[in-house]
N, C-alpha and C positions, 0 to 999 in steps of 0.2 A: 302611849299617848304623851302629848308632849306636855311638860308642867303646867306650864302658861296659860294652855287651854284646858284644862284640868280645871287651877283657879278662876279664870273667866269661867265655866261653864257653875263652876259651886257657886260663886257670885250671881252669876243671875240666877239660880237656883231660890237664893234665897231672897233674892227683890221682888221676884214669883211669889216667893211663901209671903212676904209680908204683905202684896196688893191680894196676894185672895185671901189672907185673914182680915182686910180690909171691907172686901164685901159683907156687909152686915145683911145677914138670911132675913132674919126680923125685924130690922126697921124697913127694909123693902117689902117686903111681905106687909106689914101695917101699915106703908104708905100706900099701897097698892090697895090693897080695899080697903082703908076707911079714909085715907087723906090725911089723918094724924100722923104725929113723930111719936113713936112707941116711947123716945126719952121723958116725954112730958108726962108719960101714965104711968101707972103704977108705983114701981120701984124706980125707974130712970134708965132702968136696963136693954139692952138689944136684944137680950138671950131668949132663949126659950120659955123659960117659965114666966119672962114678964109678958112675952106676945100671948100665952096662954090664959095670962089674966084676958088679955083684948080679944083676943079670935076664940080663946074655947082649944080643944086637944086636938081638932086638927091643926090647928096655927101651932101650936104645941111640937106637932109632931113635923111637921112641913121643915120650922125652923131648924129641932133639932136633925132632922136628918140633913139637911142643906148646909149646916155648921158643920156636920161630920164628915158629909162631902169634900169638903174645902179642906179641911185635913188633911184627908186621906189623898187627896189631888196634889196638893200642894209635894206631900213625899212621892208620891208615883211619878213627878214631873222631875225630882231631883234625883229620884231610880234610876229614871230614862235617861237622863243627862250624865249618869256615870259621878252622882256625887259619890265620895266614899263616906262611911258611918259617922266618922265624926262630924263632918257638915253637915249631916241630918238633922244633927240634934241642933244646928242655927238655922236650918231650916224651919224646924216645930218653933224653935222657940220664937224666929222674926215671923209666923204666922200666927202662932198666938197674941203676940205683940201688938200683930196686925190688928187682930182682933178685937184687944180690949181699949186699945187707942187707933182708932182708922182715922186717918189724915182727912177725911174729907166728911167726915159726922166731926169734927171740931175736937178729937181728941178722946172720944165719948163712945163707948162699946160695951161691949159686952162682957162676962167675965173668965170663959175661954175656955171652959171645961168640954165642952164638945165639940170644939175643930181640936182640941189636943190629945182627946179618946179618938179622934179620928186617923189623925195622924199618927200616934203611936200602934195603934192597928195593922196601920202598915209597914210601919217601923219594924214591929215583933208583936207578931197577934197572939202570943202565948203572954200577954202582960196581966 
């Protein structure tokens, strides 16, 4: 394969990982049925244990599984693309990134612990 498209293909690899650590599982999930911004309750948080204070352990569980999701997606899509190992690890980490600052919640996320168990799962699921 030729370099060039090697690097373009890690490149978007990782623009990938950082908009779907952007998807916040929890604040859509708490907009979605109550109306609220999950940042204003509790803790301030996106994550799972704050939507858990709001929704109770399915919200709990919804969020964290759809954080874990977005992990585990974000490496399966840089798999596919022929990233090689080392760009994996700017892949996890511009998707966690994504994550705990998502450009369009104003900077304001979560704190990353389950899209980055998700991601390294598929990274090496012996971790």
């Amino acid at each position: 394969m030729d370099a060039s498209l090697l690097y373009a293909k890690e490149l978007i690899a990782i623009i990938v990982g950082y908009v779907l650590g952007c998807f916040s599982t929890g604040y859509y999930l708490v907009r979605l049925r109550t109306g609220q911004d999950i940042r204003q309750l509790g803790s301030g948080s996106t994550g799972a244990t704050n939507v858990g204070r709001v929704l109770g352990k399915p919200g709990f569980a919804l969020t964290m599984l759809g954080d874990t999701l977005k992990g585990s997606i974000a490496v399966w899509i840089a798999l596919y693309l022929g990233a090689r190992s080392w760009s994996l690890l700017f892949v996890i980490l511009a998707m966690v990134v994504g994550h705990i600052f998502p450009a369009q919640l104003g900077w304001r996320g979560g704190k990353g612990l389950s899209p980055a168990l998700g991601a390294l799962l598929v990274f090496d699921y012996r971790i």
